[in-house]
N, C-alpha and C positions, 0 to 999 in steps of 0.2 A: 223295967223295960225288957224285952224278951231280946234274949241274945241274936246279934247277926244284925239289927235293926239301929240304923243311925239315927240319933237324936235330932231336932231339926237345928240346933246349933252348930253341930256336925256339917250336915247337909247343907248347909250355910256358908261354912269355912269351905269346900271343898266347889262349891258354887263359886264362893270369890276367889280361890287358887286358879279357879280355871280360866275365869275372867280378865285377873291377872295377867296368867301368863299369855293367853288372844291377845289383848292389850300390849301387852311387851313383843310379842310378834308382829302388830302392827304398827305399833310403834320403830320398832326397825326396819321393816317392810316400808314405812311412810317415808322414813329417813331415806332410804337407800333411792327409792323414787325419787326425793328431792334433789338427790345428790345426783342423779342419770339425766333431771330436769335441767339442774343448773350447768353440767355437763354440755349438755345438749343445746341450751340456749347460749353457750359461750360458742361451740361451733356453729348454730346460726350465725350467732354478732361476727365473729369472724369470714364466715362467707359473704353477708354480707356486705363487710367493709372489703373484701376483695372484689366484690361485685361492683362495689364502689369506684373503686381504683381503677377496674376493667373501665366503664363506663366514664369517667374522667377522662384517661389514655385515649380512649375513641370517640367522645364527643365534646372533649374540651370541658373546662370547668368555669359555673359561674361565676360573678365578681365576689371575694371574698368580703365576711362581713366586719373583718378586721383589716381593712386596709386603711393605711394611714390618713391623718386628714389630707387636705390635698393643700399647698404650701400657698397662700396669699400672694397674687401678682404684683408684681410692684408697677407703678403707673407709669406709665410712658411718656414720654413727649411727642409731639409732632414728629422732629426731625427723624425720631427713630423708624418711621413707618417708611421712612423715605430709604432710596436706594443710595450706598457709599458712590461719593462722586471719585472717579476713576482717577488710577495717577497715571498712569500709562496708555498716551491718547496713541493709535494708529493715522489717523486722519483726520483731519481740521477741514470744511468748509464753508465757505465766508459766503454769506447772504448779504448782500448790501442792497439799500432801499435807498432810490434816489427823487423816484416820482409818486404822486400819488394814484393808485390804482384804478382809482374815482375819475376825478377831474382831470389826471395829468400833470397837477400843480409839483413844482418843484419842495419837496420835505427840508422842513427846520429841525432845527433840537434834537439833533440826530444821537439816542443813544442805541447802549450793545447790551443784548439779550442773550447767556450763553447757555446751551442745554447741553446733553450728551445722549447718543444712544448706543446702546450695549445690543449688539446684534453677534451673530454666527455667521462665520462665510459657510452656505450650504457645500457640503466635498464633495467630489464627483469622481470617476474612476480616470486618473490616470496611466498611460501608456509607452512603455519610453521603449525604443527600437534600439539595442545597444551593435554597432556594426563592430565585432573585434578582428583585430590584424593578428595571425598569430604567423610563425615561421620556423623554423629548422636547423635548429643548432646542429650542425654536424660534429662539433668538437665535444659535446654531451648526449650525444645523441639521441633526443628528443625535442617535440614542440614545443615553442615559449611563446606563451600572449602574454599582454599586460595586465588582465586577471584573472579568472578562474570562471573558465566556462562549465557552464551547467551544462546535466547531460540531454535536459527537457528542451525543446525550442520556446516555449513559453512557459514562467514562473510566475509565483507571487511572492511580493517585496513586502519586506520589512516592517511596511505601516502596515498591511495586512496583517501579517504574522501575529503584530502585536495587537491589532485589534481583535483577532480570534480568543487571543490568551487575555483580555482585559473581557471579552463578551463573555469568555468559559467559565471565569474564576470571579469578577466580581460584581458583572450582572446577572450571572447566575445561570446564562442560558444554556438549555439545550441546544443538542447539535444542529436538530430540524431550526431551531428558533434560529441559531447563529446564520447557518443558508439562506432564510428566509429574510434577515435585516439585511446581510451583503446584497441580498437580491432587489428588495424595494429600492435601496437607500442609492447604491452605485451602478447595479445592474450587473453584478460579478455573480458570476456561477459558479459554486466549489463545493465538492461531493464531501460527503463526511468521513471518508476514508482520509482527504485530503485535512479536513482538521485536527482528524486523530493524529497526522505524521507532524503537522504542524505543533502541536501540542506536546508531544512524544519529542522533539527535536529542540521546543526551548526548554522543556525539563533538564535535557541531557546539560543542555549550554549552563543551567543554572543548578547542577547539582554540587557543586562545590560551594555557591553559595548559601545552600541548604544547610550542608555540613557544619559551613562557618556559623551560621544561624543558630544554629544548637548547641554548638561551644561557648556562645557568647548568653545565649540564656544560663548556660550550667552556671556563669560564673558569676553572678548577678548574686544578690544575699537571699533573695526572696521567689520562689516559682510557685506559679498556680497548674495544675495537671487537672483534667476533665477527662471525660466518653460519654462518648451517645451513640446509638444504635447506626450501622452503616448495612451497605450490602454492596456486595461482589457475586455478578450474577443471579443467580437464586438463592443463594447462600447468605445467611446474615450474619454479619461481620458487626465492627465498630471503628469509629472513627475517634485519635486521639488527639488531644491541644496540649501544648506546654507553653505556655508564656510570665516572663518574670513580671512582679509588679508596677512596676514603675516605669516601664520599656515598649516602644512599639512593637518592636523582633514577636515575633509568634510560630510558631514550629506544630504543621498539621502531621498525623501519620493516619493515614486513612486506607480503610480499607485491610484491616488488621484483627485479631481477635483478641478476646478480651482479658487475657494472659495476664500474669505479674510480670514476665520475661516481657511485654511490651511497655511495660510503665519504667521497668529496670534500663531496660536499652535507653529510651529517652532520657531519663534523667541519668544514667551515665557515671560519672565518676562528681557528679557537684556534691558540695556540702554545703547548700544551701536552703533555708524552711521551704520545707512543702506546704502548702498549703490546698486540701483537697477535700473529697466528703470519705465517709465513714465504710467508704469499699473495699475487701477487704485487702485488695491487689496493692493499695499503696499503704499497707500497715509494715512496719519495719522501713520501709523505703529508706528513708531518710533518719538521721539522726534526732533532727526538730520535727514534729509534723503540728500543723493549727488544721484540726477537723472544722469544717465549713458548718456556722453556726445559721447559716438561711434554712440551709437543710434541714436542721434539727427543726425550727421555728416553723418550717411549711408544714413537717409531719403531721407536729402537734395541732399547729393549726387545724388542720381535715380534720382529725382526730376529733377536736371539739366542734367544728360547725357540723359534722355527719351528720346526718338524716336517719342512721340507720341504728344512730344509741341512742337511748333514753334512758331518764330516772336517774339514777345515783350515780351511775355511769357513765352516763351522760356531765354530771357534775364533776367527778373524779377528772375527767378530761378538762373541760373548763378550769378546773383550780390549775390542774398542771402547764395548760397556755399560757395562762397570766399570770405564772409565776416564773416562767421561762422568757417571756417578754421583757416581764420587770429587766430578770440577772441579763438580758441581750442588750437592750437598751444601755443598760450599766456600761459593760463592752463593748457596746459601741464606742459611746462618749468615752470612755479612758483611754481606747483603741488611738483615739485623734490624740490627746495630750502628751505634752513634756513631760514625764514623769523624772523623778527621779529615782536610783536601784531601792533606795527604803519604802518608798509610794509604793514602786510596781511590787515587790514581795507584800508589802500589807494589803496590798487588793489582791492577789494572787490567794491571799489566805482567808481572807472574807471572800472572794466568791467561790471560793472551794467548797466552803461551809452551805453557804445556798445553793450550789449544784448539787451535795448531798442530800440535801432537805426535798431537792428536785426529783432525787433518783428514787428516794424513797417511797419502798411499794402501798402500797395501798388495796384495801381489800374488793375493791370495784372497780380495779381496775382493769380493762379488759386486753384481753391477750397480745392486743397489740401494742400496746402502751407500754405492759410489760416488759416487752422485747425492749422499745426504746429505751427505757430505762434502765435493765441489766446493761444496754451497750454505753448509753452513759457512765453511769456507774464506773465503769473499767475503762474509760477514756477522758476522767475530767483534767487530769494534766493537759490531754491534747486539747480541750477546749480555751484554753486561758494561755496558750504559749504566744498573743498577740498582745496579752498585757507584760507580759515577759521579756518579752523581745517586739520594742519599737517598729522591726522592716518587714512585719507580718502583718497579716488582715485578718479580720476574725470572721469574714467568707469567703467564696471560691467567685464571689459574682464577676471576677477580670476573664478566669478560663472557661466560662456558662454564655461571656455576651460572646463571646470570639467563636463558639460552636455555634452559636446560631445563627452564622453567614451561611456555615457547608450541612448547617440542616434543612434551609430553604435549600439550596442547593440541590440535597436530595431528592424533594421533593419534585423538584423540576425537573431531574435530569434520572430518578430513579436509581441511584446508586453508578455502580460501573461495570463494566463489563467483561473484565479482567483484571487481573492480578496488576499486568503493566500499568493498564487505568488507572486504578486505583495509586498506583508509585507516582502515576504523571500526576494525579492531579493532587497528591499530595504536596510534595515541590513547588508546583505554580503557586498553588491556594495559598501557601506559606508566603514565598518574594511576594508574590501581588498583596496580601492582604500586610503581612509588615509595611510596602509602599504606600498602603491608603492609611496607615494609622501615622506614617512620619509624616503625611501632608498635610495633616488637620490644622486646620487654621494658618496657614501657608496662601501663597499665591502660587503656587508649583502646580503645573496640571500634571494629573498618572503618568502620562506617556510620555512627558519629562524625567520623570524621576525615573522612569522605567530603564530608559536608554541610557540614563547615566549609574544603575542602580551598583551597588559597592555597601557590603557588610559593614 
């Protein structure tokens, strides 16, 4: 073979070296594309399940496809359909039948028929002309009446007053609306300057009872703390609830932002369970904390009915629901029970082991899942402190129903207008809304309890 000249086995070998290494170049070139794919399809899936969430937040979310069954009615009787016959009659009047309506004949076998009717006396505006004497002490020398003249020639009383602050705070109404019933209803004209002073003026009379109000939640075993979005002016604030478990008393601070120094201030000097969601304002708070297992439970939920994962991903989410269902369920029903301290430590240590199993990653799991898990993970003690301790709840659903009086609220009245607003209608919202949780199933009407209200 003449020198310089490669043989074809040669030419061969150096054919498949080159081949080779094309090959191993696009073989890492393939790689690295999949790896910028998978990349890049994990920030789609992440947009959008945010897109998701956007879209939920602004247009409401359909009925879930894990909602409970719905609990079998139990059958009723007749009598139930009927209305309770009254113990406390006003007025009695006697129908007596003596002739017949017909012929005139005089009626036999006379018996008694008795009904009742539950009616309203329609109000109307009353006006009382009050004539006071006053005179001139010259040995003190100043004027003495027998009581405290106003500086207006014309007022409004008392049952106003309290009907503005019963319209503001637990009808919900706005200002225009409040003017607009006094106007149909009595024919009273009152500018909204004039509701704001009134409003402004029974805060002041009931800030001590505020105070009281929150001292006596601190000292309770068990406190639920909430926030939802508020506004002051154009500015977006938040609105907060403290209420113990077991208690009417309820404590709004609205109109506030969304600071740890405001969950601090509320809860105050108490040592008692907190029970709240996984935010990270009330971490440390308290000594005990039980993180709000609804919350956990709705995440996952979205998580697995989304629209917006599929495939194995889609699976990965599905397994992690219904296995967080299961350990919820679990907690619930222990949650209610007697236990005894040997019980509660042997479930405390069997469901640790399942919320481990829960936290545990998985390689489909998508970004957001993730996150819920790494926060799991580093919170399973606070999950399980209502199997732990009897006078806890293993959710926040007592401070979730309480906020969503002053979220309709919002919506009607669009937040407030100032700072002072905001303080007044904290205070009212608080006495009135504890007044309507101590009357449930009472015979009390509001504006009884109101007049006599006492911490």
């Amino acid at each position: 073979m003449p020198q310089g000249k490669l043989t074809q086995e040669q030419r061969q070998k150096q054919t498949i070296s080159r081949l080779t290494g094309e090959n191993t170049k696009l073989r890492e070139k393939n790689a690295a594309l999949e790896q910028e794919l998978k990349e890049i399809k994990g920030l789609l899936q992440d947009a959008q399940l945010r897109i998701e969430d956007l879209a939920t937040t602004a247009f409401g979310k359909k009925g879930s496809n894990h909602t409970p069954p719905k609990k079998k009615r139990k059958k009723r009787s007749k009598a139930s359909y009927k209305r309770t016959v009254p113990t406390k009659i006003d007025e009695t009047i006697m129908h007596t039948a003596d002739t017949c309506n017909d012929c005139n004949s005089f009626l036999t076998e006379k018996k008694k028929k008795i009904f009742y009717v539950e009616d309203i006396v329609l109000p109307k505006k009353h006006i009382t002309k009050h004539c006071v004497e006053k005179g001139y002490c010259t040995h003190c020398s100043k004027w003495i009446s027998p009581l405290k003249i106003p500086t207006a020639e014309v007022i409004l009383g008392d049952n106003v007053r309290s009907s503005v602050v019963y319209m503001s705070t637990i009808l919900r109404l706005s200002y225009s609306q409040i003017q607009s019933d006094l106007k149909d209803r009595f024919n009273l004209h009152i500018s909204q300057g004039e509701i704001s002073n009134i409003l402004q003026k029974k805060a002041k009379e009931h800030s001590e009872h505020y105070d009281k109000l929150k001292d006596r939640i601190r000292q309770e075993r068990a406190i639920h703390m909430d926030e939802t979005s508020d506004r002051v002016g154009s500015e977006k604030r938040f609105a907060w609830v403290m209420q113990a478990r077991n208690m009417a008393e309820v404590i709004f601070a609205m109109g506030r932002s969304r600071g740890k120094g405001v969950a601090q201030k509320l809860y105050g000097n108490s040592k008692a369970i907190l029970s709240s969601d996984d935010c990270p304002v009330y971490k440390n708070l308290s000594e005990v904390h039980q993180l709000c297992w609804a919350h956990l439970h709705r995440k996952l939920r979205d998580l697995a009915e989304s629209a917006t994962i599929e495939g194995e991903t889609k699976q990965a989410c599905k397994r992690s629901f219904a296995l967080e269902s299961e350990i919820y369920k679990k907690v619930r029903i222990l949650s209610q029970q007697e236990l005894s301290e040997r019980q509660r430590t042997y479930n405390v240590t069997l469901l640790t082991k399942q919320l481990e199993e829960l936290a545990m990653p998985d390689k489909h799991d998508p970004t957001k899942l993730k996150t819920y898990k790494e926060t799991l993970q580093s919170n399973i003690p606070k999950y399980l402190t209502c199997i732990k301790y009897p006078d806890s709840s293993p959710d926040n659903n007592h401070a979730e129903r309480s906020l969503r009086h002053i979220v309709i609220k919002r919506k009607t009245s669009f937040g407030h207008t100032s700072e002072k607003g905001a303080l007044t209608m904290s205070v009212l919202m608080s006495i009135c809304m504890t007044i309507k949780n101590r009357i449930k199933g009472t015979d009390q009407t509001f504006f009884e309890a109101y007049a006599g209200f006492e911490v």
